[in-house]
N, C-alpha and C positions, 0 to 999 in steps of 0.2 A: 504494500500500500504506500503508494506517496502521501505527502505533507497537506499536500491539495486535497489528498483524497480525508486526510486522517482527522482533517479543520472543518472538514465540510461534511465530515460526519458528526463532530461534536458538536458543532453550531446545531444541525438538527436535532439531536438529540436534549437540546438546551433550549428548543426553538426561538434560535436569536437568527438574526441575519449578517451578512455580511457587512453593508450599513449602517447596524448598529457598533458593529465594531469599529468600521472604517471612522464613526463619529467619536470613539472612544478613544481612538491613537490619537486622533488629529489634537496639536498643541496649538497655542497662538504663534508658535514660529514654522510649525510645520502641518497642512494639509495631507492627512492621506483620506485618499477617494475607493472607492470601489473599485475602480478601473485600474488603479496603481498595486492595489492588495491583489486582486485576482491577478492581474500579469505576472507579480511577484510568485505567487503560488505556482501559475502554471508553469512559468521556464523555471523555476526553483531555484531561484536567486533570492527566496529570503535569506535576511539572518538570521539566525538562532535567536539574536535576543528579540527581534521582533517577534517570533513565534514566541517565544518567552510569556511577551506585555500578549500578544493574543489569547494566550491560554490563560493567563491573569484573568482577562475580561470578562472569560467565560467562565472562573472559578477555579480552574485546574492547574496542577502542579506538576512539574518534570521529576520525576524519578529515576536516578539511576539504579539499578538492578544488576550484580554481578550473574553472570551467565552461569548454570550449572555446568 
C-alpha cells in the first residue's frame, strides 16, 4: 500500500476530507491547497514530517515497531 493509499484510507475511516486537512496545514505564511496535498501524495514527494502534522490532524501517531 502506498502513503496515498494508507491517508486516504484513514481520512475515510475518520470521515474527514482532504480539505479539511489541506485547511488545517495551511499557516498564515504558508497555503496548502488540495491540489498541492494530493500531487504531493500521488508522485510521493511528501515528507515524513508532513505526513507527521497529517496524521496529527486526524488523531494518529507513528509507531515504530521492531520486526520479528
Amino acid at each position: 500500500m502506498s502513503i496515498r493509499e494508507d491517508i486516504k484510507m484513514l481520512l475515510a475511516q475518520k470521515a474527514m476530507t482532504m480539505t479539511e486537512v489541506a485547511k488545517k496545514l495551511s499557516t498564515d505564511e504558508n497555503t496548502v491547497t488540495v491540489q498541492s496535498l494530493s500531487k504531493k501524495l500521488s508522485k510521493q514527494t511528501i515528507r515524513f514530517e508532513e505526513v507527521r502534522k497529517i496524521l496529527d490532524i486526524m488523531g494518529y501517531d507513528i509507531e515504530y515497531k521492531e520486526r520479528n
